[in-house]
Structures are given as C-alpha cells and as structure tokens.
C-alpha positions in Angstrom: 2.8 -2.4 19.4 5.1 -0.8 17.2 8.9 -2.2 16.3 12.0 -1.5 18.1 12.8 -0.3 14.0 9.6 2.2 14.4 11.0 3.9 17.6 14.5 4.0 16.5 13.7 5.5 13.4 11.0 7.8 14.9 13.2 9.4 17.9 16.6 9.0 16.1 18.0 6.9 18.6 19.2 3.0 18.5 17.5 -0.2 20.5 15.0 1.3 22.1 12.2 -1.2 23.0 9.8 -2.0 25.2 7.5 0.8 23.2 3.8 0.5 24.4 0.6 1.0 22.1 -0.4 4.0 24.2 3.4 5.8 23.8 3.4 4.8 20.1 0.3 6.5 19.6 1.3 9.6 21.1 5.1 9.5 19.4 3.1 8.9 15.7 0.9 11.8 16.6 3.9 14.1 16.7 6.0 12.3 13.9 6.1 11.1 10.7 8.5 8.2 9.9 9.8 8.9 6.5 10.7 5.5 4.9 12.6 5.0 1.5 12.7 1.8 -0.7 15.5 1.6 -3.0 16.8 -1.4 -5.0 16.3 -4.2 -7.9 13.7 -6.2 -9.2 13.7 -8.5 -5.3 12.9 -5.1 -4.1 10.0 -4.1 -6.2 8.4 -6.5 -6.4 9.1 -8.1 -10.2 6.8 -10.7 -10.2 4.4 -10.5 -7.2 1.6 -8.4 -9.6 -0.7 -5.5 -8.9 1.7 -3.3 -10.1 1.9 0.7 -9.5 0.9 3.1 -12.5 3.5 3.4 -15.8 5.8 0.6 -13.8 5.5 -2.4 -15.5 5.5 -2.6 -19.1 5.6 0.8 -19.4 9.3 1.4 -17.9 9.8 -2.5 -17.0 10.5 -0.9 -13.3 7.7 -3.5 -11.9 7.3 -2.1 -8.6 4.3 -4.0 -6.8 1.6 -2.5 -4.4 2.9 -6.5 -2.9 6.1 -6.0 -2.4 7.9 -6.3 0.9 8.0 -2.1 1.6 4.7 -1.4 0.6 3.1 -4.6 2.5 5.2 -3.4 5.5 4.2 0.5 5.0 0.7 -0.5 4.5 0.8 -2.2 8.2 2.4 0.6 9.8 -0.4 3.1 8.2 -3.2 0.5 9.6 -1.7 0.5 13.1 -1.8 4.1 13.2 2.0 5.6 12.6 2.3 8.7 10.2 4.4 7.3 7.4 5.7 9.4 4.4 7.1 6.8 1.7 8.8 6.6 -1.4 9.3 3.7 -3.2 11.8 4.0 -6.2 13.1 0.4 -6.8 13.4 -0.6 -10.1 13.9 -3.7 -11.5 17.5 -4.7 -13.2 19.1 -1.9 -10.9 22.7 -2.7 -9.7 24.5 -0.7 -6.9 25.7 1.5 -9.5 22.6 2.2 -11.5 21.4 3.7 -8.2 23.6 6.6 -8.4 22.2 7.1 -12.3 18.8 7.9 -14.3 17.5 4.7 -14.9 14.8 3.7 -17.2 13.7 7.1 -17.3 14.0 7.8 -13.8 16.2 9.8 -11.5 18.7 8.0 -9.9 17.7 6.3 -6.3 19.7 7.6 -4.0 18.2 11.1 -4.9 15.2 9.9 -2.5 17.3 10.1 0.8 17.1 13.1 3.1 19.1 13.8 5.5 15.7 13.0 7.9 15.1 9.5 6.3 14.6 7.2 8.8 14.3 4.0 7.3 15.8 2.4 4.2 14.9 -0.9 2.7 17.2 -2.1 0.6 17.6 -4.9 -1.8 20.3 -4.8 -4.1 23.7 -6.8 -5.1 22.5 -9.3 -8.0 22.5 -6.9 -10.6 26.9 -6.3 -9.8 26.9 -10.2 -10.6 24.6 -10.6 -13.5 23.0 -13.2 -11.7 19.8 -13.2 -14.3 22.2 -14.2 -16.7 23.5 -16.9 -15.0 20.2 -18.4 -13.9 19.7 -17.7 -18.2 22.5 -19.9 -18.9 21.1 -22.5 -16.5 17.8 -22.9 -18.2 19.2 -22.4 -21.9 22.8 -24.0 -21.4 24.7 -25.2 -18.7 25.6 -23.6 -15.8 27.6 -25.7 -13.8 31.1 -25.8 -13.5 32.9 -22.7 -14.9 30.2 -20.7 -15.0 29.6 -21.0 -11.7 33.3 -20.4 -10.4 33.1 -17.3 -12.6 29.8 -16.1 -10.5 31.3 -16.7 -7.5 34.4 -14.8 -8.2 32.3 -11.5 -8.4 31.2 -11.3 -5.3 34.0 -10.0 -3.8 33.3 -6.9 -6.2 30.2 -7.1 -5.4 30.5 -6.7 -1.6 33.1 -3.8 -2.3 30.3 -2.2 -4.2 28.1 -2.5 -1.7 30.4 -1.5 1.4 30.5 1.8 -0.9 26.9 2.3 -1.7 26.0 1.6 2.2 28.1 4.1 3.3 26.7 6.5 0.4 23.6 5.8 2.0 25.0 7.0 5.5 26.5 10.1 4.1 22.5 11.3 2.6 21.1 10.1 5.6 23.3 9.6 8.7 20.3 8.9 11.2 18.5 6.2 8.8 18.3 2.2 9.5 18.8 0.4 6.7 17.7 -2.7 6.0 18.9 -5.5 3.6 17.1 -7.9 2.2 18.5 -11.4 1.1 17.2 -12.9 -2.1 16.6 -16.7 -0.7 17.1 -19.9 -2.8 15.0 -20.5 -5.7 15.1 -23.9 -6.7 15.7 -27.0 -5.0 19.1 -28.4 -5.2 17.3 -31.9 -5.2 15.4 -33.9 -7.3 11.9 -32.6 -7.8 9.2 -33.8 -5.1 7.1 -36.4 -6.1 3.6 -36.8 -6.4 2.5 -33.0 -6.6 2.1 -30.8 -9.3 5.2 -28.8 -10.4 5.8 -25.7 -12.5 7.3 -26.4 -16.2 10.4 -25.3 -15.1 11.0 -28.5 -13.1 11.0 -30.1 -16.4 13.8 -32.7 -17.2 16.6 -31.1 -19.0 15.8 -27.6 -17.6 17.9 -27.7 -14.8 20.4 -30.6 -14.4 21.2 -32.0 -10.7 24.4 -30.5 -11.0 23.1 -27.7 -12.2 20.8 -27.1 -8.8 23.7 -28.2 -6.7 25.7 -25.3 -8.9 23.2 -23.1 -8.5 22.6 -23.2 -4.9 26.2 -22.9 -3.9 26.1 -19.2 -5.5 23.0 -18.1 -3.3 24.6 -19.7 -0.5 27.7 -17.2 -0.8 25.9 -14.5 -2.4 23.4 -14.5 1.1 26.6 -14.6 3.2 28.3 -12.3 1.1 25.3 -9.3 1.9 25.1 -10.7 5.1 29.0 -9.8 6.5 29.0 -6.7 4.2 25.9 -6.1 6.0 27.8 -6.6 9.2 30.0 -4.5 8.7 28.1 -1.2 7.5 25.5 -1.4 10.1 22.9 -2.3 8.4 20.1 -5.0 9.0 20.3 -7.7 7.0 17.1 -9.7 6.7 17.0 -12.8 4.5 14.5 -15.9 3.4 17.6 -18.1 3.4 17.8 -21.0 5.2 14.5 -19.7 7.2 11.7 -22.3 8.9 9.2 -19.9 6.9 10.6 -20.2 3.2 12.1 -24.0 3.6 10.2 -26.0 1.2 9.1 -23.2 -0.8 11.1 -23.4 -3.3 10.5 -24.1 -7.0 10.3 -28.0 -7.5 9.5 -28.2 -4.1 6.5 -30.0 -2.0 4.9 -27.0 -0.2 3.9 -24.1 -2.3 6.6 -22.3 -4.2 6.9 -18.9 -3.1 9.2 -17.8 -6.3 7.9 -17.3 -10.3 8.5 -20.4 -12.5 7.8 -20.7 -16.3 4.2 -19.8 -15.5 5.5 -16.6 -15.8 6.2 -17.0 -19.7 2.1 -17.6 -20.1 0.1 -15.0 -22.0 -0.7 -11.9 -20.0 1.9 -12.8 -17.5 5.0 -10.5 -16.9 7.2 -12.7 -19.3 11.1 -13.5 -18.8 11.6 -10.7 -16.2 9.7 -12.5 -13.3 11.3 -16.2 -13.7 12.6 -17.1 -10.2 11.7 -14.0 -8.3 9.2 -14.1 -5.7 5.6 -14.3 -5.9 2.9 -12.6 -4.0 3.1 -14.8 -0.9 6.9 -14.9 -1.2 6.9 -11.0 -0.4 4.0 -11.1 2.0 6.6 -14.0 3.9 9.4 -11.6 3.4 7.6 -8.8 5.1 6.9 -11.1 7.6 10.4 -11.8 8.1 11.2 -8.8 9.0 8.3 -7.3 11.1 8.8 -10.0 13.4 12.5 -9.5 13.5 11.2 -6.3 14.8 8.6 -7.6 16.6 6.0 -5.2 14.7 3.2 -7.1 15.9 
C-alpha cells in the first residue's frame, strides 16, 4: 500500500488516505511521481558508503546509493510506482549554497519543476557551522562560550530557512517537502561500560561537559527545524528523541548508528564523515519516515 505522501504527491491533492494496492497500481500506471533530494552532507548520505559516480572524492559531494532518498525511492520503484528522481545533495551545502554552483555543480534549487511532487530536504547545519563546532569539541573545548555562540545562530538559521522553504514553494507550489532532523550524535553521558566503543569515546576527546554542551545545541537546533518547519508547511521528520535511534548513539550500548573516528582509518572517507550517520543510521531514517507515512 502506498503512503498518504505517494497519493498526495501523485494527484496533487493533500491527506488523502485510505489508498488501496489495487488503486495505487492503477494511479502509478498513469503517473510518475517526480521526487527531488536537495540538501547537505545528512542528506546525501556523507558517511553511509556506496557512493554514486564522481561524488565522493572526486567533488567531496558524497551522495550514497544508502542514503535516506535513494533507500526510500528504491522502495517505491520495488512496490511498483513510476518514480522520476534527482538527487543533488551535496555535502557542506548551507541554505544559501543551494541557490549557487557548488563544487562544480549547478545550484540545487535548479532541480525543482513546477510538477515536483516531493522534496526531501535536509539542510540548516551548514548556516551554523556546526562541523566546526563539533571540530572544536574534539580538538579544543567546546563548552561554554562556544556553545552560547552556536546557539545564538539559529535564529538566523531558521530565518534562512523560512526563506529557502518558501523558495521551494515558489519553483514548485504543488510539492511536499520533507525535512529531515539531524538526531543526536553522542551521548551526553558517560560512555557505556563493558562493550566495545569507537576511539572517539576516548578520555579527553569529549569532556562530560562537553557532551552535555553539545547535546543542548542539537536539542534546539531539532526544535529550531521543527517550528520553522511548522510554519512553512513542510514535514519535518527527525531521529531525535525517537524509540528507533535512542541508544544509538556514539558511546552508546546498542550499535551506533553515526561515524566515529573509524572514519579517519585508511580507505575510509576521512574527516568529512565524523558524526554523520552510517548505513543503518539512513536505512533507520528512511524508516522513520515511510512509516510516518505508513508506506508499508
């Protein structure tokens, strides 16, 4: 059975449900959902491997055949819906590098139609140089000023946002967008016992205040895309604070679902991939949101 999200998109029209195999068969045989991904390095999939031709080291865009879009595109193609996609995430994109050429590439928003029906959308750390803050985490410390000074962007942030979202509306007034939340990467605990952890739960790497600091600033920056989210329209889909990704994070019991240090190892995708999610992170994420609209 397809999602409320696949009949909406498909027919133009909002919450529609109830859509049975036998209808979605027939509405797929007559249209093709046209689905854009657009974002930063959450979005494609930095981290997560198999990545597409000329994407990783060659323009450091790192978009994944595992990320969330092409996982969920791939599961609408194997139940049988018509899906036209382009993917043009990129990692270290911000809202405003979406309107530009970006590592060689023409800006993102130049994918929307006007008869794009879906957008998936992950975007909003690149406005507050969060990679940098999580740098001066592990090489410095992070807590305290540095900190207040993150939080204080993301009001700008959200105003950025509330501009691209409507952007988004203007190239493509019938699509449903869909934003994705970026989760919380490491424990703001102490590291769980007994079970082997990734260097970067290493003492000195991140002091307890530190992971306290640190977790305060996803906290707001989730609720921060969340109301700006609200407020445009849009879907907003997060691992934060969810029964699927709790205890997932780095430094954690259960498997981590984010990049740790490993990610510095020979043949790995270096610096770039630290704290983003892995494979199964994005297969979880996906998950999120196809049973938020109950794609199953």
């Amino acid at each position: 059975m397809f999602s409320t999200l696949v009949r909406t998109a498909v027919v133009a029209a909002v919450a529609v449900a109830g859509l049975s195999a036998g209808t979605a068969a027939a509405d797929t045989a007559r249209h093709t959902l046209n689905v854009v991904a657009l974002g930063d390095s959450y979005g494609s999939g930095t981290g997560a491997g198999d990545y597409l031709d000329g994407t990783g080291v060659a323009n450091g865009c790192w978009r994944s055949a595992n990320s969330y879009s092409e996982t969920l595109v791939a599961r609408l193609r194997d139940a049988g819906a018509s899906v036209s996609f382009t993917n043009v995430t990129c990692s270290g994109a911000s809202t405003a590098t979406l309107r530009e050429e970006f590592k060689g590439e023409a800006p993102q928003l130049d994918a929307l139609q006007p008869d794009t029906h879906v957008v998936f959308l992950s975007i909003g750390t690149g406005d507050i140089d969060f990679a940098g803050y999580g740098a001066q985490c592990v090489l410095a410390d992070c807590s305290g000023q540095p900190t207040q000074d993150e939080l204080a962007k993301l009001p700008g942030m959200s105003q950025n946002l509330a501009t691209l979202l409507a952007d988004i509306r203007t190239r493509s007034p019938h699509a449903h967008v869909v934003l994705t939340g970026y989760g919380s990467q490491l424990t703001d605990g102490p590291n769980a016992p007994d079970v082997p952890l990734d260097p970067i739960c290493g003492d000195g790497i991140f002091t307890p205040q530190e992971r306290i600091d640190g977790n305060q600033v996803a906290a707001a920056l989730d609720q921060t895309l969340r109301g700006t989210a609200r407020q445009a329209g849009a879907t907003f889909v997060t691992p934060y604070g969810t029964p699927e990704f709790a205890g997932h994070s780095l430094c954690q019991a259960d498997v981590p679902y984010y990049r740790g240090f490993e990610a510095l190892a020979p043949g790995q995708e270096g610096l770039e991939a630290v704290l983003h999610l892995n494979a199964t992170g994005q297969r979880t994420l996906a998950d999120l949101i196809q049973h938020r609209f109950h794609l199953s």
